[in-house]
C-alpha positions in Angstrom: 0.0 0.0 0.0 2.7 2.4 1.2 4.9 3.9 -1.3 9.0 3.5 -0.9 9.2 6.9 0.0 6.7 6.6 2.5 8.2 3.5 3.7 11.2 5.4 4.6 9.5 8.1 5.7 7.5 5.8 8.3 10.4 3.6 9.4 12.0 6.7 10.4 9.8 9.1 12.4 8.7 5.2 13.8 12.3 5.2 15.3 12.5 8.8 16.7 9.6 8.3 18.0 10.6 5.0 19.9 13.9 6.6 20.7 12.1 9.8 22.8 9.9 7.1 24.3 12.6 5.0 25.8 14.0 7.9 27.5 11.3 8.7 29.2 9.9 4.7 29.8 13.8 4.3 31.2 13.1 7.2 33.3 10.1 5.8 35.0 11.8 2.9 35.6 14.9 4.5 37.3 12.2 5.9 39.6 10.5 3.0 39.9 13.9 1.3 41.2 14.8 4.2 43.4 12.8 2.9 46.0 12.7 0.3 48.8 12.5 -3.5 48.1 13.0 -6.0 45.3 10.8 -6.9 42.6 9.9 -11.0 42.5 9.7 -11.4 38.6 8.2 -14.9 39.7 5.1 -13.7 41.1 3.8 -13.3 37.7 3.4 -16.6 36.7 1.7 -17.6 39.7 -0.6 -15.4 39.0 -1.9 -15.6 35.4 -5.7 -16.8 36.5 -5.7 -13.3 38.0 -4.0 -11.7 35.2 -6.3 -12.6 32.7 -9.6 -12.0 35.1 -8.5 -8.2 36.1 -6.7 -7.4 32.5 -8.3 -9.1 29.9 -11.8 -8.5 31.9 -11.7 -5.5 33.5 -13.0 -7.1 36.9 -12.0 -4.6 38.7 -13.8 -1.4 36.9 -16.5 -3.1 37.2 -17.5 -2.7 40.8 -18.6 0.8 40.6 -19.9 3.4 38.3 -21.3 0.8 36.1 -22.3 3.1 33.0 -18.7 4.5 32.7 -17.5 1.2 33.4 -19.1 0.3 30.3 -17.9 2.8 28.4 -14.1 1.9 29.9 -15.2 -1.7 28.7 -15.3 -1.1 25.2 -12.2 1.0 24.6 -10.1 -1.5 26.5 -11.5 -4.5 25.0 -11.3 -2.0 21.7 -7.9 -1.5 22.5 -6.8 -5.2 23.2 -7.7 -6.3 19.7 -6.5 -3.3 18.2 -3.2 -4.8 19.0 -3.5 -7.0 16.8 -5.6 -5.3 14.4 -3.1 -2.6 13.8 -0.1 -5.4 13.4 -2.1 -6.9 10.6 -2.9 -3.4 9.4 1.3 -2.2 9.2 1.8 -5.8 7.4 -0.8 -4.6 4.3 1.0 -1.4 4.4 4.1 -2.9 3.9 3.3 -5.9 1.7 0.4 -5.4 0.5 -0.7 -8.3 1.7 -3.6 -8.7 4.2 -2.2 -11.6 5.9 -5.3 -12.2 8.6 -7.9 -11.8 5.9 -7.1 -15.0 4.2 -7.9 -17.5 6.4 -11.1 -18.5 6.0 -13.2 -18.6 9.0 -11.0 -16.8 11.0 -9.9 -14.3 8.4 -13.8 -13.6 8.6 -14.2 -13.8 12.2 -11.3 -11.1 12.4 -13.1 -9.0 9.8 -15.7 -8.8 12.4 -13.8 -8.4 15.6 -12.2 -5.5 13.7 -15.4 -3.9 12.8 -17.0 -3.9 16.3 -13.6 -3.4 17.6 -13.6 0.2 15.7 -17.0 0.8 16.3 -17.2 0.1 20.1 -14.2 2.5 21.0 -15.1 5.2 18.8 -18.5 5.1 20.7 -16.8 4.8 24.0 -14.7 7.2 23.7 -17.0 9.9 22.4 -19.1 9.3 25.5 -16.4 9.5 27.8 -15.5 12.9 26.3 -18.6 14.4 26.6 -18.8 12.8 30.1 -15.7 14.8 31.3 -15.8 17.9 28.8 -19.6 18.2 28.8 -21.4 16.9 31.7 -18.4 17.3 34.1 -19.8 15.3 37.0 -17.8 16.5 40.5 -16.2 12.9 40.9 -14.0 13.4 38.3 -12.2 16.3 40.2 -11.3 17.5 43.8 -12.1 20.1 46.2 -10.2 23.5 46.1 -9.1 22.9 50.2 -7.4 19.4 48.9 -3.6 19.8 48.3 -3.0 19.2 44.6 -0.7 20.2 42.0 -1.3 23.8 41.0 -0.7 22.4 37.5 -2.8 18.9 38.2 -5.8 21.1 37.7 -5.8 22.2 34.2 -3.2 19.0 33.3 -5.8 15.9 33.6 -7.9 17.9 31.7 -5.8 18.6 29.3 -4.0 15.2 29.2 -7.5 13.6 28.8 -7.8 15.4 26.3 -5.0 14.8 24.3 -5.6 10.9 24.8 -9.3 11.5 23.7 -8.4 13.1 20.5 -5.4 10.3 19.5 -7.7 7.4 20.4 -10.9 9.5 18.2 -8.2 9.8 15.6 -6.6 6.8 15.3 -9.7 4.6 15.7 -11.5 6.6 13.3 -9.0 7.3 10.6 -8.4 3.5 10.7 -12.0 3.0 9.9 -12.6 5.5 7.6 -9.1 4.1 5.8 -10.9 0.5 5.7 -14.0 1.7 4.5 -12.2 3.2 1.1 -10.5 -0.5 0.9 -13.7 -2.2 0.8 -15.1 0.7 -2.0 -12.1 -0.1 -4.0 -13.0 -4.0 -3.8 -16.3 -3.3 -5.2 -18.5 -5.3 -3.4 -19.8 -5.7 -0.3 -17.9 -7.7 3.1 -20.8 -8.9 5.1 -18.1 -9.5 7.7 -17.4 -5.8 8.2 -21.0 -4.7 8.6 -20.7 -1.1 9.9 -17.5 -0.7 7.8 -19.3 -2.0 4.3 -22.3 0.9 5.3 -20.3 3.4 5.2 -18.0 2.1 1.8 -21.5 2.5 0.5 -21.3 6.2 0.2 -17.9 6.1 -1.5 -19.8 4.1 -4.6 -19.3 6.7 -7.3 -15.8 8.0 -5.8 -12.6 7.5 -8.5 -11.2 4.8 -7.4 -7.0 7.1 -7.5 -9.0 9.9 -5.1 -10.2 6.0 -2.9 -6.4 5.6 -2.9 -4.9 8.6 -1.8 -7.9 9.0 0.9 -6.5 5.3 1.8 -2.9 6.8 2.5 -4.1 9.5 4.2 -6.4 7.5 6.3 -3.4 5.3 7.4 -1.1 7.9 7.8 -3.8 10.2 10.3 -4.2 6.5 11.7 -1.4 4.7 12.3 0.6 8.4 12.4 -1.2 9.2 15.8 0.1 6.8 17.3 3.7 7.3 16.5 3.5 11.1 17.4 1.5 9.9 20.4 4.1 7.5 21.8 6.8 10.0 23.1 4.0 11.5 25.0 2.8 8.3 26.7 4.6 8.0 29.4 4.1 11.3 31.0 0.2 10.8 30.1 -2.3 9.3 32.3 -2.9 6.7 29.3 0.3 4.8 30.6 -2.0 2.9 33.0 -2.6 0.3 30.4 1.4 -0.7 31.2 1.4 -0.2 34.8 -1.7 -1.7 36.1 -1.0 -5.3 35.1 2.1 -4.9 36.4 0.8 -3.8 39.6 -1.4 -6.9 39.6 1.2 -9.3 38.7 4.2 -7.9 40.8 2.6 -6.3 43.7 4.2 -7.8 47.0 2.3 -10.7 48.6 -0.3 -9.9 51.5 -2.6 -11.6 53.5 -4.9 -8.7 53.2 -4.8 -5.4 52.3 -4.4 -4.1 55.6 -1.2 -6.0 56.1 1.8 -3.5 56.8 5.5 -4.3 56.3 7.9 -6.3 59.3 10.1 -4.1 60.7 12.5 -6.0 63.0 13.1 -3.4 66.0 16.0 -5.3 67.0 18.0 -4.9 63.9 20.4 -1.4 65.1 21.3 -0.5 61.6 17.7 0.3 60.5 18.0 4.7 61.0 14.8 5.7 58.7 11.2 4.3 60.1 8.6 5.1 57.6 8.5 7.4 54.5 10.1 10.7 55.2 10.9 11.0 51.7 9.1 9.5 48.0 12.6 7.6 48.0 11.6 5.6 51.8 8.7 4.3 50.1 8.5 0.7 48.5 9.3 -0.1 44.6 5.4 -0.6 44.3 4.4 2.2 46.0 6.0 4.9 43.1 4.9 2.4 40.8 1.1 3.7 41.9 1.8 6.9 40.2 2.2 5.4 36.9 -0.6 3.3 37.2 -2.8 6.0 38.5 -5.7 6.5 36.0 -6.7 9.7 38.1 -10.4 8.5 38.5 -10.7 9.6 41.8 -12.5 6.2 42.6 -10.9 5.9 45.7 -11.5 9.3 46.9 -15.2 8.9 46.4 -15.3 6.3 48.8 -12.9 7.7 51.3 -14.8 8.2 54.6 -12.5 11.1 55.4 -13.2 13.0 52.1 -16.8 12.5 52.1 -17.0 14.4 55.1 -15.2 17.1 54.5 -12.0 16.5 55.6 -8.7 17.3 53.9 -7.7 13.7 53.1 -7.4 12.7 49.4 -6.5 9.5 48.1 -6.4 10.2 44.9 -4.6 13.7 45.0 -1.6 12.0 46.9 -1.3 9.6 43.7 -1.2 12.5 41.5 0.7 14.6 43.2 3.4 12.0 42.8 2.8 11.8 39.4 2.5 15.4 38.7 6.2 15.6 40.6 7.8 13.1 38.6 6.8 15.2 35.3 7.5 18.2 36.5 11.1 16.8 36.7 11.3 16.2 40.6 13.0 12.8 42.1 12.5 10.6 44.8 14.0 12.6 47.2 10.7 15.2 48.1 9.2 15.0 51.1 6.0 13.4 51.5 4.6 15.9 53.4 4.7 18.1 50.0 2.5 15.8 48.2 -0.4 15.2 51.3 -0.7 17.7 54.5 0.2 15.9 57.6 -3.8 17.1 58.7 -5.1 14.8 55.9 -2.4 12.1 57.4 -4.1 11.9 60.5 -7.7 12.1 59.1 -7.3 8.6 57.2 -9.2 5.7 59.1 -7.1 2.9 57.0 -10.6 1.4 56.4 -9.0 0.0 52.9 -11.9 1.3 50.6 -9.5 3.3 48.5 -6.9 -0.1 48.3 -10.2 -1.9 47.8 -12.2 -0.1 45.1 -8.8 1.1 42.9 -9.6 -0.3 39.7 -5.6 -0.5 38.9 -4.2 -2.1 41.9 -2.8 1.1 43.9 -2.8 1.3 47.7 -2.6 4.9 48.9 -3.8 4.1 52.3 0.2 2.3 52.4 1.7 5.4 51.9 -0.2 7.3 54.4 0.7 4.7 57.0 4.0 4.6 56.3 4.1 8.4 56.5 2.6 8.3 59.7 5.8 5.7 60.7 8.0 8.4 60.1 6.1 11.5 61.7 5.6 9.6 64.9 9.0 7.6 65.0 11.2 9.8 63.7 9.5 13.3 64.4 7.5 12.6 67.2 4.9 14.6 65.4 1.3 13.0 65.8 -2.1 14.4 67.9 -1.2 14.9 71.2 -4.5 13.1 72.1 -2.6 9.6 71.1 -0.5 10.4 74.1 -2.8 8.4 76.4 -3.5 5.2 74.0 0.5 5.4 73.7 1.2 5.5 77.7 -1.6 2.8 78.1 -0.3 -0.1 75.7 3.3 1.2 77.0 2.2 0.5 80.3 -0.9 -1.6 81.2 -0.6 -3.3 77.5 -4.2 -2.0 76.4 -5.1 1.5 75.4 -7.9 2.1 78.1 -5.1 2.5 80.3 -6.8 -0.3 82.9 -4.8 -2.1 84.9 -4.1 -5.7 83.8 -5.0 -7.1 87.5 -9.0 -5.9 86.2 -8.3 -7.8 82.9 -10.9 -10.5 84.0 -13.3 -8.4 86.0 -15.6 -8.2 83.2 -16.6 -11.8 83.7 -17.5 -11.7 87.6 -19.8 -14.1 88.5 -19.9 -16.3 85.2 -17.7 -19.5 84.1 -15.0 -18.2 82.0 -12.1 -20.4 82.4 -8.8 -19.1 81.7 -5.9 -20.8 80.3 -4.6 -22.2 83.7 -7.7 -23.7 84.5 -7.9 -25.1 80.8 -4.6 -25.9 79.0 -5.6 -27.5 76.3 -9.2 -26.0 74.9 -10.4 -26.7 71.1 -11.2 -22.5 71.0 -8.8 -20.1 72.4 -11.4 -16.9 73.2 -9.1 -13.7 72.1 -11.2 -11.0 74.8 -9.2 -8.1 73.6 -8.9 -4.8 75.1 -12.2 -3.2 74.4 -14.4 -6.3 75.9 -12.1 -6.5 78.6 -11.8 -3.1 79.7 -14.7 -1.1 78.3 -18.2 -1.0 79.7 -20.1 -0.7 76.7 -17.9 -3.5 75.1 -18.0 -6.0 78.0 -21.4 -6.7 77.5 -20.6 -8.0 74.1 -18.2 -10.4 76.1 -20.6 -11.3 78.8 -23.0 -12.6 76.1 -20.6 -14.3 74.4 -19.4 -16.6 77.2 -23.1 -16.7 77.7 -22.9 -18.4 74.0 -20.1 -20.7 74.6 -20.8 -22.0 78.1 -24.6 -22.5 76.7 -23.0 -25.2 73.8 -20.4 -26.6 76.4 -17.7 -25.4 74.2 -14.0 -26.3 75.3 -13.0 -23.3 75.3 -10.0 -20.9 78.0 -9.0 -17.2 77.8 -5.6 -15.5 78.1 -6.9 -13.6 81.2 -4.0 -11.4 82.4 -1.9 -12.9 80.4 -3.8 -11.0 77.7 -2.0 -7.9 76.1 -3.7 -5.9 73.1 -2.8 -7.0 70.0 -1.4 -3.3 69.0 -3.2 -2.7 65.9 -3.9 0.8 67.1 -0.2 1.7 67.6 0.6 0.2 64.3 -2.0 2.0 62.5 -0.7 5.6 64.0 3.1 5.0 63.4 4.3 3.5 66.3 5.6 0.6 65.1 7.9 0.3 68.6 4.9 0.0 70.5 3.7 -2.8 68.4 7.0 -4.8 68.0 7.2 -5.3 72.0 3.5 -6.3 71.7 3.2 -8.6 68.8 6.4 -10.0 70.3 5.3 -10.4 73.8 1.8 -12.2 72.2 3.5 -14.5 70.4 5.8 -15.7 72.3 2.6 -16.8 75.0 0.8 -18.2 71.8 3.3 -20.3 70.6 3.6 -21.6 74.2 -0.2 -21.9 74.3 -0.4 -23.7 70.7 -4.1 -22.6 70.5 -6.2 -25.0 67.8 -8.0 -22.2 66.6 -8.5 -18.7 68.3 -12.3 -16.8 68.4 -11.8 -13.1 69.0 -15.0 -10.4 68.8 -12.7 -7.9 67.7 -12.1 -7.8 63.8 -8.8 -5.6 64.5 -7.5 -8.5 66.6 -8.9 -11.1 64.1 -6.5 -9.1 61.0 -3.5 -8.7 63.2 -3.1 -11.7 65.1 -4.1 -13.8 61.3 -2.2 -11.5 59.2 0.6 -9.2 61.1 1.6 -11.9 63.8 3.0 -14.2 61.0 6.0 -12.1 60.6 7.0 -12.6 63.9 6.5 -16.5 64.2 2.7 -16.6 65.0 0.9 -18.6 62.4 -2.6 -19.5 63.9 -6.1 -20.5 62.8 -8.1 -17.3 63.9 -11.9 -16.6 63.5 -14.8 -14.3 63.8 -17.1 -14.7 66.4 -19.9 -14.6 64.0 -18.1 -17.0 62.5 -17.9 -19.6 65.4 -22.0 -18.7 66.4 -22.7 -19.8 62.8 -20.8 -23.4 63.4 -22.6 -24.2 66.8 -25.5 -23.5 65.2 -25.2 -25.7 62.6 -24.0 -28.2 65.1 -26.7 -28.0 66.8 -25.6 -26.7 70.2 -27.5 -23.5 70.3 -31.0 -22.9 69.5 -33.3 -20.2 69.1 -36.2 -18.9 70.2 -37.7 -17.6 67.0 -40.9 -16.5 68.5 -39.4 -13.0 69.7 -40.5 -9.8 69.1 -39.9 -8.5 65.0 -36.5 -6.6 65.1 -35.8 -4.6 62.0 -32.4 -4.4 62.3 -29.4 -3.4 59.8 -25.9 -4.9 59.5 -23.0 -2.8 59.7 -20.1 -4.1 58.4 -16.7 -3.2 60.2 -14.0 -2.5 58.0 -11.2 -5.1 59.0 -14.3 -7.7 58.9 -15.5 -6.9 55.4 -13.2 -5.4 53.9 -10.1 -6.7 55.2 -10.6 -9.8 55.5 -13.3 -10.5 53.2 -15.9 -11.9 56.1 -19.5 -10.2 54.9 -21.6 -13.9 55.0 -20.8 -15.1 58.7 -22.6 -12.1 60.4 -25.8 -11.8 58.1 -26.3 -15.8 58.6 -26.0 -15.9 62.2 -28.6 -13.0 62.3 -30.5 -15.2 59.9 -30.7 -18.1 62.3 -31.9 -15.8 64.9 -35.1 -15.2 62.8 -33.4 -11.8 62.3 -33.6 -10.6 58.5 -31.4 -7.6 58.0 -32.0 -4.6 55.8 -29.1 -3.9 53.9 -27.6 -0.6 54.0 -26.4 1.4 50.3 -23.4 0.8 51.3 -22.3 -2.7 52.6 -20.4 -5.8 52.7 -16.7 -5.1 50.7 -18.3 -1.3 50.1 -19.3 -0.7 53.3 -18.5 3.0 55.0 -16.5 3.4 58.0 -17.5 3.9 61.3 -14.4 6.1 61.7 -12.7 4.8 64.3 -10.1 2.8 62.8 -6.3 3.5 62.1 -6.5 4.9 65.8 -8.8 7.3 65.4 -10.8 5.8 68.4 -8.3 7.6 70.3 -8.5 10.9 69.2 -10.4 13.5 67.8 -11.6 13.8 64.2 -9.9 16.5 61.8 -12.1 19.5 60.7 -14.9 18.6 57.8 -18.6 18.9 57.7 -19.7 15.9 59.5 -18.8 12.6 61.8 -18.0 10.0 60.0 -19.8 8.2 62.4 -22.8 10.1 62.5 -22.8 9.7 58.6 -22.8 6.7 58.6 -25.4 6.2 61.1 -27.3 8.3 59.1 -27.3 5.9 56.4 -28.8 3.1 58.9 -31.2 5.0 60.0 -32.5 5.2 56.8 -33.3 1.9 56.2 -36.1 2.4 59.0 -34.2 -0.2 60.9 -34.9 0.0 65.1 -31.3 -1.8 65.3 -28.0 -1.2 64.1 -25.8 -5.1 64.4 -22.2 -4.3 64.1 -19.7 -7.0 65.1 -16.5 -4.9 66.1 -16.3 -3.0 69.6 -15.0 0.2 67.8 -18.1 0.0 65.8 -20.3 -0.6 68.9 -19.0 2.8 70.3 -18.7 5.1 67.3 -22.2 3.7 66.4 -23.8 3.9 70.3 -22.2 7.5 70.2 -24.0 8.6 66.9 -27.5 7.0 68.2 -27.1 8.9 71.4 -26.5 12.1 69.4 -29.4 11.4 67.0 -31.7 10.8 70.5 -31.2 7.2 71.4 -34.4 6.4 69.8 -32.0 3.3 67.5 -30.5 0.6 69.4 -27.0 -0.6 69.1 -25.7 -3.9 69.4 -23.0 -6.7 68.8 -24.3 -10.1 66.9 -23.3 -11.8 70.3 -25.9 -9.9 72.1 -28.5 -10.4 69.7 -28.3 -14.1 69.8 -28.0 -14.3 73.3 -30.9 -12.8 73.8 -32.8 -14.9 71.3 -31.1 -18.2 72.8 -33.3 -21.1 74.7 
């Protein structure tokens, strides 16, 4: 098709173009490597199954904002066999020769694909144009008090759309190129439907003005994408290279929540936490090429939606934004994100959970709350307390460990003396132990266990919190003498399974204490409930009065650890159904008391995030809000009160003790 000169032509601008585009790919990568840890190549192969769900599906964009999901849908899928549709296309350009087209049944069956191919991301991306240029919904931006880029304002728009206009060109230059092919045939491909349509109009065209429109066509076509390629790896377009890679190389975790080891005794460690872009992990700058600046995650952030500084999304831009403005690895984090919208994040997960490219900003903010309060000792002086308590007395309330056991006065709870070797280890925790509203969750609970003659022992003063709220606000010194001192008494227990009431002992005990020798079986005790009832060593007495009552699901339950079923059935089998919240299961909204925000007051915003979200169970007409997390039983109880106590709050346990015969 091509001419020699245009041959030459082509070949060369093809090479200056790849040349400007390895310079700045080889960039990236330098950043990439600039930061902390290894890459394990190996990971990818054992995860192909995955690979091929979130890539070559788009799993992941499908979980929210189905329509522009959609839309997203057909230019990727558009784009994936435009792959090989433009390959075939530079072979007839070259040759002559339309290699794919004569092959029979697959020849025509690629005919096809090509046609809808065309036709589907012309049409998607026309929608998503006038979607961002036109109807401009507020989701697609941030709010003037959120620290971003000066030039991240006007750049996404314009970068979006510069990518528009190359994928409207390309995609419709190649069509428009194909459909003055088929006129020069002279006759109509049933196989290219759409493209045969519009050939139609080209009938009574000479067929020398068919081929110079042809080289034009393939030139505007095939020509975008050579001019667009130097461009693409400062554009937000260079997602489509990043996010598999975040997916296939992305270190192993046994949830999202799960934070790095840090071995306290090693002396030679002298930087805790990210001070610096440079402190933070390989796959952490990674993010910022992956980010597809959605602002997915900051849609469901429970700090953002109530007015609070926080996020997500502007962090991963203003890396990104950095890195093209020319900056390295060595700013400070606290240029990208104000150390206000530090504190304010609840490290519920939703932004690590919703991100349709594998990011996890709530990592960075964690690991920049590692350095403020172990190397600055710079965090809200109302952590002070929580600090001195789990310092001294090993639990945050500050309560002696002699009163560790007085929440079970007067009932059968036998403690790990009395009981060496039980089936269930019961994990109290702090709050049931230690906090009024909380020990009634525990008192029903035993009620539970001693009702189905379960084998079952605590710690009892032996009992030390698990430290998930020191982790979560930096304090990683705190937590390494805790998780160590745990254990150590674990291991010398060798529990068969532990039961804990507490989803933030349930994550750190299953997924942190690994690092530190602690492998155990750990459950909910939803989870447990739902087995003796099955067994048959609890009943109920379904002949109570008609809750209505709505689940809340804590975020290191749901979320975390992907535990959404266990609670809802054991409700079930107390002739409980629930009414289901907007928001719920793996999209459920914070309470706001995680990442140790139960231990201090909330940054400035427009609301609670509490009170929101017992806003949102209030109005499914409920008379009960279930959670099954002690932090959620207080920043719930504490909303209800506000709102005039007119809901009740209570913990699964309770429920089903009160229904039990």
């Amino acid at each position: 098709m091509l001419t020699l000169a245009e041959k030459i032509l082509f070949v060369i601008a093809t090479l200056t173009s790849l040349y400007y585009t390895y310079h700045g790919v080889a960039l990236i990568m330098q950043r990439i490597n600039s930061g902390q840890g290894k890459i394990d190549w190996s990971l990818a192969y054992k995860r192909i199954g995955d690979l091929i769900v979130k890539v070559g599906l788009f799993q992941p964009v499908f979980r929210f904002r189905l329509g522009p999901s959609i839309l997203h849908g057909l230019i990727g899928w558009g784009f994936l066999s435009f792959l090989l549709i433009n390959l075939a296309d530079l072979i007839y350009a070259f040759t002559g020769f339309k290699l794919l087209e004569h092959t029979g049944l697959f020849g025509d069956a690629y005919r096809l694909l090509a046609d809808i191919a065309n036709v589907a991301i012309i049409f998607g991306i026309v929608a998503m144009a006038v979607r961002r240029f036109i109807l401009r919904p507020a989701t697609l931006s941030t709010r003037d008090t959120t620290l971003l880029n000066p030039k991240a304002r006007f750049g996404i728009t314009r970068d979006s759309a510069i990518v528009a206009t190359f994928i409207f060109i390309h995609n419709s230059m190649r069509f428009l190129g194909e459909s003055f092919g088929v006129a020069l045939a002279g006759q109509v491909d049933s196989w290219q439907p759409t493209i045969s349509s519009v050939a139609g109009l080209w009938s009574g065209v000479d067929p020398q003005t068919l081929v110079i429109g042809e080289h034009i066509a393939f030139w505007l076509s095939i020509g975008a994408v050579v001019a667009f390629l130097p461009y693409f790896p400062y554009s937000k377009h260079i997602h489509v290279f990043f996010a598999p890679l975040n997916f296939a190389l992305k270190p192993e975790r046994k949830s999202i929540g799960q934070l790095s080891y840090i071995n306290l005794d090693d002396q030679s460690i002298e930087q805790f936490g990210a001070a610096k872009m440079k402190d933070l992990g390989w796959e952490q700058i990674m993010d910022s090429y992956a980010c597809i600046m959605c602002f997915r995650c900051q849609e469901v952030c429970p700090a953002y939606n109530t007015g609070k500084l926080l996020s997500p999304a502007a962090l991963e831009i203003n890396k990104r934004y950095h890195f093209n403005g020319g900056g390295t690895t060595d700013v400070a984090m606290t240029e990208l994100i104000s150390e206000e919208a530090v504190w304010a994040c609840t490290s519920c997960g939703a932004c690590v959970d919703i991100c349709p490219v594998g990011n996890e900003p709530m990592r960075d903010i964690l690991d920049i709350r590692r350095n403020l309060s172990m190397m600055e000792s710079t965090f809200p002086k109302q952590l002070e307390t929580a600090f001195k308590g789990m310092e001294r007395n090993m639990n945050p309330w500050n309560v002696s460990q002699a009163d560790r056991m007085k929440w079970a006065d007067g009932m059968s709870v036998p403690t790990i003396e009395q009981n060496a070797e039980p089936e269930i280890l019961w994990w109290v925790g702090c709050a049931p132990a230690t906090d009024a509203r909380a020990q009634k969750t525990a008192q029903a609970f035993a009620k539970i266990l001693n009702a189905a003659g379960v084998n079952y022992a605590v710690l009892g003063k032996n009992e030390a919190c698990t430290g998930d709220s020191a982790r979560r606000a930096g304090r990683e010194d705190i937590f390494f003498g805790l998780a160590s001192q745990n254990v150590e008494i674990l291991n010398e227990v060798a529990p068969k399974r532990i039961v804990t009431t507490c989803p933030h002992c349930l994550h750190t005990i299953k997924n942190e204490y690994p690092a530190f020798g602690g492998n155990y079986q750990v459950i909910h005790h939803t989870q447990l409930i739902n087995e003796l009832v099955g067994a048959g060593k609890i009943s109920m007495n379904l002949e109570g009065d008609n809750m209505k009552v709505t689940f809340h699901d804590p975020c290191y339950l749901g979320r975390h650890n992907k535990i959404t079923d266990a609670p809802r059935t054991t409700l079930d089998s107390a002739g409980i159904t629930t009414i289901e919240m907007p928001r719920n299961g793996a999209k459920s909204f914070c309470c706001g008391a995680g990442g140790a925000q139960m231990w201090k007051e909330e940054e400035n915003g427009t609301a609670r995030v509490s009170e929101s979200r017992f806003a949102e169970a209030k109005s499914t007409g409920a008379d009960t809000v279930a959670v099954g997390c002690p932090f959620c039983l207080t920043m719930m109880n504490d909303a209800s009160k506000a709102d005039g106590g007119n809901i009740q709050v209570k913990d699964v346990a309770e429920i089903v003790a009160e229904r039990m015969k």
